[in-house]
C-alpha positions as YAML, in Angstrom:
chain: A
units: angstrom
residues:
- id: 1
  name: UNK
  ca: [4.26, -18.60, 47.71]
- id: 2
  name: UNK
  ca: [2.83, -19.36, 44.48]
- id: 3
  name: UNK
  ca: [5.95, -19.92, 42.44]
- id: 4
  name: UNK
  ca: [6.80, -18.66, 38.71]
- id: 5
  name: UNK
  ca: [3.28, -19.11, 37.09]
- id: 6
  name: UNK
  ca: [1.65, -15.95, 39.82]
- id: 7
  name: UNK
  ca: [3.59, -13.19, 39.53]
- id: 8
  name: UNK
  ca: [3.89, -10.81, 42.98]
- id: 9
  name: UNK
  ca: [5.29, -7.43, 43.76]
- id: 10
  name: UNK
  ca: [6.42, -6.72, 47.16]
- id: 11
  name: UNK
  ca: [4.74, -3.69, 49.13]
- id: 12
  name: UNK
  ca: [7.45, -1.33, 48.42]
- id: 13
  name: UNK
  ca: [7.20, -2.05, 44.81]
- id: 14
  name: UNK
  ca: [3.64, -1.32, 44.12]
- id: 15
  name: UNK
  ca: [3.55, 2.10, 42.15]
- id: 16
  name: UNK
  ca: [1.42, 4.72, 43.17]
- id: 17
  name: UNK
  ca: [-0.68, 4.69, 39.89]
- id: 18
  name: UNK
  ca: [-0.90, 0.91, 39.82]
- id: 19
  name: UNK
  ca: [-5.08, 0.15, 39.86]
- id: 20
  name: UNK
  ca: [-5.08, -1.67, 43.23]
- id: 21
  name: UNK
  ca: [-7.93, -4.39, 43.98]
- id: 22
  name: UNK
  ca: [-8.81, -5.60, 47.73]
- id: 23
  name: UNK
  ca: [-10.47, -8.76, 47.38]
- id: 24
  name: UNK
  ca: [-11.04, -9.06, 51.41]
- id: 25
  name: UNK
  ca: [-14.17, -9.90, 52.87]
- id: 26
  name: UNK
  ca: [-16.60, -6.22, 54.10]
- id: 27
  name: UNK
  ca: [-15.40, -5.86, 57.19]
- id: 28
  name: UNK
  ca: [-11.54, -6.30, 56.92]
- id: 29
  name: UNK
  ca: [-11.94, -3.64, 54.34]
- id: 30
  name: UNK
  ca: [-13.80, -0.94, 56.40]
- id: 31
  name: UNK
  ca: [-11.44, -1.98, 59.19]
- id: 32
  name: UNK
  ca: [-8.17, -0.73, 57.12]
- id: 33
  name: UNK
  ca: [-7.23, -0.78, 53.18]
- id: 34
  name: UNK
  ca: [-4.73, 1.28, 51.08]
- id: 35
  name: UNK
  ca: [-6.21, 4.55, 50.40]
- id: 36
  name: UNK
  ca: [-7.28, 4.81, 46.41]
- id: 37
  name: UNK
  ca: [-7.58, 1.01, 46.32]
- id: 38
  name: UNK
  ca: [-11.05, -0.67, 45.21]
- id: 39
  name: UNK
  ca: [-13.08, -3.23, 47.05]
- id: 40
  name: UNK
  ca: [-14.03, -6.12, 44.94]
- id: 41
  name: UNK
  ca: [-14.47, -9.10, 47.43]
- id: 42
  name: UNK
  ca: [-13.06, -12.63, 45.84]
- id: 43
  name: UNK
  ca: [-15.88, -14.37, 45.57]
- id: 44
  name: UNK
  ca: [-17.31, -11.55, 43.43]
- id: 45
  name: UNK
  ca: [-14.45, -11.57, 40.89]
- id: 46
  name: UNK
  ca: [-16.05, -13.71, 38.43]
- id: 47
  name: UNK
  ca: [-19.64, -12.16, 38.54]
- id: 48
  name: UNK
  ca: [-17.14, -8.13, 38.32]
- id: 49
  name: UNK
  ca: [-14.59, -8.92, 35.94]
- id: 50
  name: UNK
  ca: [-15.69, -6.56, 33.54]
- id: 51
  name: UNK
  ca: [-14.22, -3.71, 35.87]
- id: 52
  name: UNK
  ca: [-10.59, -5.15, 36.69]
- id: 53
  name: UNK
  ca: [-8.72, -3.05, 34.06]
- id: 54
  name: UNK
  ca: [-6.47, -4.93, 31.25]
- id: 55
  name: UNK
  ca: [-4.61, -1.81, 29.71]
- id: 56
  name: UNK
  ca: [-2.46, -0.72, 33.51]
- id: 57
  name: UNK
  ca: [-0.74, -2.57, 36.12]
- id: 58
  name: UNK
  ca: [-3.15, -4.50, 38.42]
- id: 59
  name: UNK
  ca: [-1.96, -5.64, 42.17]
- id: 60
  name: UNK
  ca: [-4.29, -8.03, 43.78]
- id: 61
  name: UNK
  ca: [-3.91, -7.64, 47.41]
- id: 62
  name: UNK
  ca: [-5.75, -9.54, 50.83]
- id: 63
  name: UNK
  ca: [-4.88, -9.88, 54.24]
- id: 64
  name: UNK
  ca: [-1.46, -12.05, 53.75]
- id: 65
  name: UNK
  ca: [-1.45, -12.84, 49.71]
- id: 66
  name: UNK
  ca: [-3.37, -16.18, 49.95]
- id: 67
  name: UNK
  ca: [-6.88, -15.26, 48.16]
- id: 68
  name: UNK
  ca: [-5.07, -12.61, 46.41]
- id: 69
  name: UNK
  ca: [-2.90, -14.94, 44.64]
- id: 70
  name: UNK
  ca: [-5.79, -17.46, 43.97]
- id: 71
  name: UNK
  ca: [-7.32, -14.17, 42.29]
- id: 72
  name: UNK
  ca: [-4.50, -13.58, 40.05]
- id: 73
  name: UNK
  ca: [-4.10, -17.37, 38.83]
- id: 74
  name: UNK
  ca: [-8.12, -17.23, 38.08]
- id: 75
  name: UNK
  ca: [-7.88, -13.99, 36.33]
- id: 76
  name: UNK
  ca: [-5.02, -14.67, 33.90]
- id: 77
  name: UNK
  ca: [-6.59, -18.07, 33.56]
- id: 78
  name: UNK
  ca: [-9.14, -15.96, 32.01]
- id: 79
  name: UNK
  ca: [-6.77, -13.79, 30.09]
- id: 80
  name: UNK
  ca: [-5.12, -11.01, 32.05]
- id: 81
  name: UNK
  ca: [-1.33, -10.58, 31.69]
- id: 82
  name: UNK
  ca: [-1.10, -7.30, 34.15]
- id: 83
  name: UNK
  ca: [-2.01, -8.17, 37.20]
- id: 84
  name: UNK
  ca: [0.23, -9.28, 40.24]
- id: 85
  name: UNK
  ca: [-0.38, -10.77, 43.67]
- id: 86
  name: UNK
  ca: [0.60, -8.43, 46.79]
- id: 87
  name: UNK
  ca: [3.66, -10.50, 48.03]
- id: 88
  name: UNK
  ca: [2.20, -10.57, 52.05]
- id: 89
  name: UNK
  ca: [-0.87, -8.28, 51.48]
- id: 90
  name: UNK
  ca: [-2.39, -5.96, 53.54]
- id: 91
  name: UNK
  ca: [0.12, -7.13, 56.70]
- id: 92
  name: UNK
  ca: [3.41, -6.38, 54.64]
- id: 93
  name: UNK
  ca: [1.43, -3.34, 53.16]
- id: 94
  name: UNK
  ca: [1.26, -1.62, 56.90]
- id: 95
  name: UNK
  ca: [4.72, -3.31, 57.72]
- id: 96
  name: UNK
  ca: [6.53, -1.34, 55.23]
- id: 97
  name: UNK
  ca: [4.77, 1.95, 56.09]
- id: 98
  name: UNK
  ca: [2.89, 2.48, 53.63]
- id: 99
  name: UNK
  ca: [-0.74, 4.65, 54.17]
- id: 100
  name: UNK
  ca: [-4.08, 2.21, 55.92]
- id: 101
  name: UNK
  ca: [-7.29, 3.91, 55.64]
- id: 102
  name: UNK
  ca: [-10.38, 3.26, 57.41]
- id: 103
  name: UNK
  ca: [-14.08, 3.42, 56.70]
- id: 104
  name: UNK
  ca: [-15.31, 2.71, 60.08]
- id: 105
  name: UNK
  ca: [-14.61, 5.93, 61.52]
- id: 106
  name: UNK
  ca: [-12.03, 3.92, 63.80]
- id: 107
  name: UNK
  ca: [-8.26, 4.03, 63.34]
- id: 108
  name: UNK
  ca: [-7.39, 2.35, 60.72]
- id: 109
  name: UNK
  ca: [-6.50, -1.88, 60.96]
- id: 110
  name: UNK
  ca: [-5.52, -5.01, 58.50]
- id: 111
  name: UNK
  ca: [-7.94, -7.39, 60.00]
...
């Protein structure tokens, strides 16, 4: 989607221990997000930089990869060279099986 210059990892590729980052708006995250992952909603990345980590594998992940992979390009514009976009975010995520947690109290969604 974004070609060679943001790099992605597909759903099944993301490692357990890689720091995940849901830059989703509030509600899509209470609504369903991969359990362990943090909320830091994109248009709070450049105010909350200081706590996306630089020393272990970062995936950036949203509802399809879109504001995800605009996250990416901005942070290794600003020097990160570990982080990757979610290759169809939080959709592919729950395609592929993999765990959606809620925080709503209501079974769990990708908004």
């Amino acid at each position: 989607m974004f070609g060679p210059q943001v790099p992605s990892v597909t759903a099944d590729e993301v490692a357990t221990d890689a720091y995940l980052i849901d830059v989703r708006e509030p509600d899509e995250w209470a609504a369903g997000h991969a359990p362990g992952a943090h909320h830091l909603p994109m248009m709070e990345i450049p105010a909350r930089m200081s706590e996306v980590p630089t020393d272990r594998e970062v995936v950036v992940v949203c509802r399809s990869g879109g504001r995800s992979g605009q996250v990416v390009a901005y942070l290794m514009g600003n020097g990160w060279d570990n982080v990757h976009n979610l290759d169809g975010g939080m959709q592919s995520w729950q395609a592929v099986g993999r765990d959606v947690v809620s925080e709503n109290g209501q079974p769990a969604q990708v908004l």
